[in-house]
N, C-alpha and C positions, 0 to 999 in steps of 0.2 A: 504494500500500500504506500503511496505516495504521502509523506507529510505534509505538515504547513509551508507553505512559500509564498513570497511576496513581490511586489512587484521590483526588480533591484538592476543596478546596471550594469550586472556582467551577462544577462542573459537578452540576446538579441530581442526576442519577442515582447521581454518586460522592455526592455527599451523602446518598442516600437508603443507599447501602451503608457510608458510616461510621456512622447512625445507628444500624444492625443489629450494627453491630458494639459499640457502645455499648451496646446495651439488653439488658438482664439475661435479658430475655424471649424475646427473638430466638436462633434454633437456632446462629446464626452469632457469636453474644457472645462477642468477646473474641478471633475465628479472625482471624487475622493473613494471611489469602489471600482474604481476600473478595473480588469482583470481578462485574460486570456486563459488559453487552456494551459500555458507554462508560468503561469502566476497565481496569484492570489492566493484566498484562503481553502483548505482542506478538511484537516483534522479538527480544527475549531468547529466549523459549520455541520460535517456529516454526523448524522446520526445511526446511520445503519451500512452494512455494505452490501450491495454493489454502491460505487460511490455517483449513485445518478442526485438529479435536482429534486426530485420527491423526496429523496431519502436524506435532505441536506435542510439547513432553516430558510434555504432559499426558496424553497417552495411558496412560502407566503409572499412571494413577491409574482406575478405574472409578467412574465415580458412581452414586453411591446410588440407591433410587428418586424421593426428594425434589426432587436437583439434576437425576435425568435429565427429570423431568416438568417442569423448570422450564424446561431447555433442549431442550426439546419441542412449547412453549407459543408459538406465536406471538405471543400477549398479551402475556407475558410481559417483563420488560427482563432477562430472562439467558435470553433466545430465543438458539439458538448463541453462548451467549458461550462462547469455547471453553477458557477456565481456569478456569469453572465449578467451584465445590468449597464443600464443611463440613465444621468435625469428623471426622465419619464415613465421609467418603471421600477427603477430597484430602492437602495437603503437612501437612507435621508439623516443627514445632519443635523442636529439641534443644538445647542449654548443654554443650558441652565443654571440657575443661582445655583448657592448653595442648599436653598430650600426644595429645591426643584422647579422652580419656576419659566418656563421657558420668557428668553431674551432675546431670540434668532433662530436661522435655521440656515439653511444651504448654505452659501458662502459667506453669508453673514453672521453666521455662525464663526464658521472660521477667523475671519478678521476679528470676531469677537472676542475666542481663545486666546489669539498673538496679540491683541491689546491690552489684554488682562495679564498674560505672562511679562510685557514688556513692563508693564505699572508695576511689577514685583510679584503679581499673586498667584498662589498655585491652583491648578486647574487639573481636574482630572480629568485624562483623554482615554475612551475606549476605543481599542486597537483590536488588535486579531483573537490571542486569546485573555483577553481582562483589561482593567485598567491601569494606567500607568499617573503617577503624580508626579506634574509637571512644573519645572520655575526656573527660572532665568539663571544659568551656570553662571555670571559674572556676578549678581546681586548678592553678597555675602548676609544679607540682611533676609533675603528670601529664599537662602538656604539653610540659613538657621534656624527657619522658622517651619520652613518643612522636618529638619533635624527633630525639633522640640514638640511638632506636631503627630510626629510619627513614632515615638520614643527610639529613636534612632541617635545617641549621639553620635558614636565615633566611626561606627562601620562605613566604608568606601558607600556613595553614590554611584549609579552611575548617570554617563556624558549621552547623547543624544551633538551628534553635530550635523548641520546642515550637509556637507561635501565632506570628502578626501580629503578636498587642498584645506580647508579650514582645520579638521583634523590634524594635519601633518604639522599647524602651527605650534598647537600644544603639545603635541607626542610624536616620539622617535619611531616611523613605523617602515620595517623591512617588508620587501616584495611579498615575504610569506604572509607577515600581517595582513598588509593593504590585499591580497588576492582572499582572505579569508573574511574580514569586514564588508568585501562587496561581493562574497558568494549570497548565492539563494538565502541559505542559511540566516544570514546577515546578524551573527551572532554580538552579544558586549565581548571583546576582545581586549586584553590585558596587557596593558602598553609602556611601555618606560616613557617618562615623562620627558617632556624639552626643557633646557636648559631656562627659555626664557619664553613663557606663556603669553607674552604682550596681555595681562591681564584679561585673558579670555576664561579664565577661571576661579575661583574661588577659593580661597585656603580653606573654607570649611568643605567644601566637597568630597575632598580625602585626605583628612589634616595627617600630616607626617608621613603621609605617603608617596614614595618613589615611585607609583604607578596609579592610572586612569583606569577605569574600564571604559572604554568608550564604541559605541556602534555609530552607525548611519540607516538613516531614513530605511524601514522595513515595508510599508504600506505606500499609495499614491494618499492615502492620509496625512502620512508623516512628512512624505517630501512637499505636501501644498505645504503643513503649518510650518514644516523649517524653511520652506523657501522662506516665506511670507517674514520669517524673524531674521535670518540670518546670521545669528550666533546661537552656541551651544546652549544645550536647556537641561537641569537632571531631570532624568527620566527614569525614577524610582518604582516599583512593586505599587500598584495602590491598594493596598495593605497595611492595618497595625503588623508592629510585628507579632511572628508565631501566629498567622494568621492568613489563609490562602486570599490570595488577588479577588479582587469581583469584578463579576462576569455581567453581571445585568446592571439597567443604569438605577432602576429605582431600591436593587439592593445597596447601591453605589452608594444615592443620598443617604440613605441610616447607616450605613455603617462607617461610610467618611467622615459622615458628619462633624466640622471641627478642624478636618484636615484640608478638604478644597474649599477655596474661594470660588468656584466655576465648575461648571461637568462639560465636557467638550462630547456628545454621546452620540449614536445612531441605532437603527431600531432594527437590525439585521443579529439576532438573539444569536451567543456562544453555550455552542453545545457543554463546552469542556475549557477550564480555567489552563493556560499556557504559559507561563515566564519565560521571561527573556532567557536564551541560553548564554552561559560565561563561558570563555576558552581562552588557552594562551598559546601562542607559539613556543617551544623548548625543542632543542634539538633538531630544528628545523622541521618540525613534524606538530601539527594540530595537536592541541589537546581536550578534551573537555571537562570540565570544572561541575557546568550544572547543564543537565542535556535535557532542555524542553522545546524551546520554540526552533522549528527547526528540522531538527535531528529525529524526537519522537512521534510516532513509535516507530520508528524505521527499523528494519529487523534486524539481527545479528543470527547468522550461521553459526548450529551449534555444531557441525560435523568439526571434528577436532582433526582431519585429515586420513581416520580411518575407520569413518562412518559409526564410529565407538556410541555418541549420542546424536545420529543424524536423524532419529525415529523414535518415536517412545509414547507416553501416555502425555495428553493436554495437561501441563502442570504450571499452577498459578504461583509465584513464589511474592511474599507480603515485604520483603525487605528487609531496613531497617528501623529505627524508631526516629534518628537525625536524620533529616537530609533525604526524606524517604521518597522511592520508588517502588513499584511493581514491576511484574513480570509476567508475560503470559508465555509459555512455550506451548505453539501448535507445530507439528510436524517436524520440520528441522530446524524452525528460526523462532528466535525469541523477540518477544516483542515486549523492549522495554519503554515505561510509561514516560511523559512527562512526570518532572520535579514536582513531590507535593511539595515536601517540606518539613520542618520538623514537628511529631504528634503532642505536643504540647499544650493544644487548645481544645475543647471541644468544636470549634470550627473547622482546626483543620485536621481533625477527626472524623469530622461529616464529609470533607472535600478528599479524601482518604476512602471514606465506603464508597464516594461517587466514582472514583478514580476506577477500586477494582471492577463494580459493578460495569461502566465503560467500556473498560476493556474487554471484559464478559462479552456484555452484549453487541460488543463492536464486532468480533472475532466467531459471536453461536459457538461461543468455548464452553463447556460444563466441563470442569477439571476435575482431573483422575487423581490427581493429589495436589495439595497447598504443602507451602514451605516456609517456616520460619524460624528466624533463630532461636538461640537457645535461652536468651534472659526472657525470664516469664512475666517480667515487668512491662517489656514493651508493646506499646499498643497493637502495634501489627502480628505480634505475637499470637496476644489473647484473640483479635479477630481471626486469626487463622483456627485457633483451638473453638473456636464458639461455630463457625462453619460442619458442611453437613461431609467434606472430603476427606481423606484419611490424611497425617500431616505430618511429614519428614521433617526433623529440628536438624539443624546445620548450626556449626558452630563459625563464629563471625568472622573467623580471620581466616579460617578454610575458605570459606565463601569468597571472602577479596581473591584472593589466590585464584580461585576458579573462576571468576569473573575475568581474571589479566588473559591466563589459559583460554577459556572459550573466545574471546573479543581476540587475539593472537591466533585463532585458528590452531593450537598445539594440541597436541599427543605424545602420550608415553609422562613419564618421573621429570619434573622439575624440582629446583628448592626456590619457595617461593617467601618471601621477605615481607611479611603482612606488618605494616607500621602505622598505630595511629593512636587515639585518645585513649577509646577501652572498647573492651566487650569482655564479656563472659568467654572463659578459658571452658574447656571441656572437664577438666577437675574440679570447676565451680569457683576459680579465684577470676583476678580481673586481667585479662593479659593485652598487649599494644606494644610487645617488641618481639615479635614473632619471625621465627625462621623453621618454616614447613615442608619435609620431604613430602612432598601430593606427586598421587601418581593417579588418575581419575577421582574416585570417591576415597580412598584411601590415604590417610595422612599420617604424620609421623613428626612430633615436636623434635625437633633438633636442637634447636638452640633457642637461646632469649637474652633479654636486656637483665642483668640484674635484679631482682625486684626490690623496693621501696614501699614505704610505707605514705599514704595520703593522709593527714589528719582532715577530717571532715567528709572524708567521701568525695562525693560528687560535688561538694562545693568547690573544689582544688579545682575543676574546669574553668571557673572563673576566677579563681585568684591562683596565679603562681606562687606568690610567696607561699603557701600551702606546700605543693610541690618541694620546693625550695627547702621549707623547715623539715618535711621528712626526708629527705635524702643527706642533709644534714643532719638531723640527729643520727642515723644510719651511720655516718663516717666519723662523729664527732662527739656523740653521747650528749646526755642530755647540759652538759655543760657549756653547749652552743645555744641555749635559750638565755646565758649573759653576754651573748656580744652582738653588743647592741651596735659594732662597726660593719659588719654584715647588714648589706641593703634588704636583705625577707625580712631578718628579725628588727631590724629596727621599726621594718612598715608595720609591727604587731604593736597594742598596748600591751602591759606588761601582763595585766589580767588574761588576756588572749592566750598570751603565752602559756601561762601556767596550767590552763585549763588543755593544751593541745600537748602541752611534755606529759601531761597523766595520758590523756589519749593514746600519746606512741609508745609509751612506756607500757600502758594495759593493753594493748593492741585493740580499744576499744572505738570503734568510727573512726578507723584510721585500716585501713582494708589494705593487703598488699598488692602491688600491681608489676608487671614488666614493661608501662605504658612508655612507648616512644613519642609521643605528643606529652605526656607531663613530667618526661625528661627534659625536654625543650624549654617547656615553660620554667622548670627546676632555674634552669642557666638562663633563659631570660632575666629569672629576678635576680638571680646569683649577681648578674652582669650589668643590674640596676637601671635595668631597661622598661621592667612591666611589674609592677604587685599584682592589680586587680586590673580584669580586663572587660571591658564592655561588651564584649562578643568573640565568639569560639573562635580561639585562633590567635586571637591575636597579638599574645605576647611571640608566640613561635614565628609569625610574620614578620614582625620587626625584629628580632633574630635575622632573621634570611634578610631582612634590607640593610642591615647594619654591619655586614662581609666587608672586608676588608679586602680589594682588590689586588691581586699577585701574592698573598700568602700563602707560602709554601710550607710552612710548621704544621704538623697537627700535635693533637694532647693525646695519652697512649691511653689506650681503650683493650686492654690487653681481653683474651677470648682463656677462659679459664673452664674446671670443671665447675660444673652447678651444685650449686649449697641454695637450693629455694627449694630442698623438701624430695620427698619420696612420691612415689604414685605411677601409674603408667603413659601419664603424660607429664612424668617430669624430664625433660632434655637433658644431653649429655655434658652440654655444653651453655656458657653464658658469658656475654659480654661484662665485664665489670669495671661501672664506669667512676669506681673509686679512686685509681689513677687518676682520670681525666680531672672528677672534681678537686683531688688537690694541688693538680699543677695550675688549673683553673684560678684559685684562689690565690696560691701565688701570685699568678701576672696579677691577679686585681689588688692584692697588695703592693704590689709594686708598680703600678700606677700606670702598666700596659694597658693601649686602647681597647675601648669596647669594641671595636671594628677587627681586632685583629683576633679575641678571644673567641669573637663571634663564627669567624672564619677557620681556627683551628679546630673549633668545637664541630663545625659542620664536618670540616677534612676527616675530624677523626672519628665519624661516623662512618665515610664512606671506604675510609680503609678496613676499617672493623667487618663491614658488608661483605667485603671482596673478601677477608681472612678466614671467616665463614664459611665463603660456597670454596675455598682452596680445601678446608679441613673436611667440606662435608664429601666434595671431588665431583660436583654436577654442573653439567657446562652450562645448561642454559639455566638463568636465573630471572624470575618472575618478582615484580617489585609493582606493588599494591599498598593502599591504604593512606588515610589521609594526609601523611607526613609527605608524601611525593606529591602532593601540589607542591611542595617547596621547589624552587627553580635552583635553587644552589645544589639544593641537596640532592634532587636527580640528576644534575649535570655531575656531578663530582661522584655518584656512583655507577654513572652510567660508564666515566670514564676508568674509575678503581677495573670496576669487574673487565669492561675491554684489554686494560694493561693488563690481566692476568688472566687474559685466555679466554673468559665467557662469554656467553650472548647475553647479554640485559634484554628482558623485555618489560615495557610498560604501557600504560593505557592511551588510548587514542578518542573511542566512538564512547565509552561510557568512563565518569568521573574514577577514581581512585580511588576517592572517598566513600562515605556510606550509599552517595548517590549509583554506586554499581555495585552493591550486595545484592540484589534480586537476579540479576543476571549469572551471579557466579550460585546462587542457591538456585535455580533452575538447572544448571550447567550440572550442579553435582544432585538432583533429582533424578534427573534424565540416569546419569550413572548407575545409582543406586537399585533404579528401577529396572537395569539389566542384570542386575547379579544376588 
């Protein structure tokens, strides 16, 4: 099945319908729904398949004689294009308050929008799949107030830029970039920033950040209203957070309510809520970040090269609980969902049951078995367990692993490198520095990150210093809760403290983990970079931006035997990053740059990677999980494991992150279900 696509300028045909839409002359001048049969909207509008006009929300529109002769026409290039529309028969633009009130409509609508954004205020625009909340990327004062409106403070925006060449002013963008920002696709793309922004952007947009996301015009919608303005606009989720995008305009006004000064809306209904998809270029090779608008459900081949799982039973796999996706495997190919999101609201727990039912009914799948991980905690879990299909639990860091596997196309024994926040270990502890002998469904813990202790649990997600004071006590005993010259422990009041040295001392909310994400954050705070972080990630983020360019040092991360316990998933092996934190502390006593500690501490990851698959002796190595969104840290292990003989392989068509657990829990259903 064909996904979403838009109208965009790398594709001849969409170009021939932005130029209709440009020309004064042209019946379609100015119509913000133009569309051919190699453009427009798909996956938003169909509700059933075969993908004809009945079966789409275009059906409540009847075409004229013009558009039906056109879609009549074999000749033709809007031969069945089935969101065919002008003017005089298809969707229609409207401008409302923020009470709902209408203020305009066709093009006066539009001018209405760009007048409103230009005065400062944000407007919310429905686009293909949901809304987006709209404000002037130069008005610092009208992004702060989207910031404050949205509970969004710190996390990246993103850019909306009219053109290429305006784009190229703010950001540094290579041929691979620019050919991926004006594919079909037309995803937010992740860009090093320019040197000097001629004040086309806002320091609040991505404060302290080295990078933009920034796209171009996706819709003949988006290119009227960016012509019309002519600088860059953020073009946010219109969404609280933890909270899916909306789809309809009058759920638009209550639930924005607060948020837009304006509804930019038309009346052509979204079957199914879509986000923008993120990617960046690494290694000269695409990658994706969050795969919705665009990309899904575009299928993935699960024949691994010898037809191992080319065929099997219809299997629905539920995900993860962050960053969550679905999965449907019919036949050979997996069809993974748009990005919900993370299940943390009752909303986007409703936009969750919408999602799998969707896909269900998109596909006339009744599945022979559901899949879901192994924490009983997570929402997608218990829906899988509440279901009428029989339900294979997969454990989380297997899953990543078979995710890199099936989307690589491999067969036969990999060792596969699962690195990220947490999930549930198969022994029932928390594990996130995982090295996996997976050979189909078959896996085998090899090795792991040392484990540490978290005081608080899951609250250490949000604060590193957390992080930080358990793996210090660890190396230091509890007599590192007086030194108060350490950047963790000084960010505690004293109370704090004393209440979290009982906790690591009792092993009380204080859970052990091998987590390679609150390693990160450990040496974030260590590096006095990050205490508390406003959103997931992001002390380990500014890590990765704060590298120190041509540092050749790494800190010794020596690969020892495992002391984290007995059992039949305890490894032979573990990395022990005791070394590292005290040559670590050193330099920061001695007054070494946080750029350069930054940069050993990455190196001495990715030597430690490569030391691994030498000792474990398997060529090809599979490298998965949320830590390889880092661009330092897959460049620097892509290159380790090359200098020592192996193939690296990494993610392309689905994220790294939790956003391709369904794909690799599919991948190993399909398995299981043969043996």
């Amino acid at each position: 099945m064909r996904s979403t696509r838009s109208c965009c300028p790398i594709s001849p045909p969409a170009v021939r319908a932005l130029r209709e839409v440009r020309d004064p002359a042209n019946r379609r001048h100015r119509y913000p729904f133009t569309n051919c049969t190699h453009c427009g909207p798909r996956f938003t509008i169909i509700e059933a398949l075969p993908y004809d006009r009945p079966a789409t929300t275009m059906k409540r529109f009847t075409m004229c004689r013009s558009c039906a002769s056109e879609y009549a026409d074999p000749a033709d290039r809007r031969f069945h294009a089935q969101p065919n529309a002008c003017p005089d028969c298809g969707p229609r633009l409207a401008l409302w308050s923020e009470n709902g009130v209408e203020l305009g409509s066709e093009d006066s609508a539009l001018a209405g929008a760009a007048e409103a954004i230009r005065e400062g205020r944000i407007v919310a625009v429905k686009g293909l799949g949901g809304f987006h909340l709209v404000c002037d990327a130069r008005n610092d004062a009208a992004v702060s107030a989207l910031r404050e409106r949205k509970h969004r403070l710190e996390k990246p925006l993103a850019l909306l830029f009219p053109d290429l060449e305006g784009l190229s002013r703010a950001c540094l963008v290579s041929d691979g970039e620019a050919r991926l920002l004006t594919s079909p696709q037309a995803p937010i793309v992740l860009l090093a920033r320019a040197a000097q922004t001629s004040g086309e952007v806002a320091a609040s947009v991505a404060p302290g950040n080295p990078y933009l996301g920034a796209m171009l015009p996706m819709t003949p919608l988006h290119h009227l209203l960016m012509a019309d303005l002519g600088f860059p606009v953020v073009a946010t989720s219109g969404n609280l957070s933890d909270e899916p995008i909306c789809t309809d305009e009058h759920e638009a006004v209550r639930r924005l309510a607060g948020l837009a000064d304006r509804f930019l809306v038309h009346d052509r209904p979204i079957v199914r809520h879509v986000d923008d998809s993120v990617a960046r270029v690494v290694l000269g090779r695409e990658g994706l970040i969050r795969r919705a608008r665009g990309y899904a459900p575009l299928p993935i081949e699960l024949d691994g090269g010898d037809g191992a799982v080319a065929s099997g039973p219809t299997v629905l796999a539920m995900g993860a609980h962050l960053k969550n996706t679905v999965a449907l495997a019919v036949g050979s190919q997996a069809f993974v969902s748009q990005h919900v999101g993370d299940l943390e609201t009752p909303e986007a727990l409703a936009a969750f049951r919408d999602v799998v039912a969707s896909l269900e009914g998109l596909y006339r799948a009744v599945p022979a078995l559901a899949v879901a991980d192994l924490h009983p905690d997570y929402v997608s879990t218990q829906h899988a367990l509440a279901g009428v299909a029989p339900v294979v639990r997969v454990q989380h860091h297997v899953a990543h692993v078979a995710a890199c596997v099936a989307e690589n196309q491999l067969a036969g024994p990999v060792l596969g490198v699962a690195w990220d926040g947490t999930g549930l270990g198969a022994d029932g502890t928390i594990w996130g520095g995982e090295f996996l002998a997976v050979d189909g469904a078959r896996f085998r813990r090899v090795a792991a990150l040392r484990p540490f202790r978290l005081p608080g649990g899951d609250a250490a997600a949000r604060e590193p210093r957390r992080a930080a004071l358990g793996i210090l006590h660890a190396i230091l005993g509890p007599t590192v809760l007086a030194r108060r010259d350490l950047a963790p422990i000084a960010a505690f009041e004293p109370s704090e403290l004393a209440v979290m040295g009982k906790a690591l001392e009792r092993g009380v909310n204080a859970p052990l983990t091998t987590s390679a994400g609150r390693l990160f954050d450990a040496v974030a705070s260590l590096a006095g970079l990050r205490q508390r972080a406003s959103f997931e990630g992001q002390a380990a983020m500014e890590l990765e931006w704060a590298c120190a360019e041509g540092e050749r040092d790494a800190y010794p991360l020596p690969l020892a035997a495992w002391t984290g316990g007995a059992g039949p998933h305890a490894p032979a092996w573990m990395l022990d990053w005791e070394p590292l934190l005290h040559a670590l502390l050193d330099d920061r006593a001695r007054g070494v740059e946080v750029s350069t500690v930054a940069r050993r501490f990455h190196a001495a990851l990715a030597r430690a990677i490569a030391a691994v698959a030498e000792r474990i002796g398997e060529k090809r190595v599979v490298l998965s999980g949320g830590c390889f969104q880092n661009r330092v840290l897959l460049e620097s292990v892509v290159a380790a494991l090359r200098a020592a003989g192996h193939e690296p392989y990494w993610h392309q068509r689905v994220p790294p992150n939790d956003g391709g657990l369904a794909l690799g829990q599919v991948a190993l259903a399909r398995h299981l279900a043969r043996h």
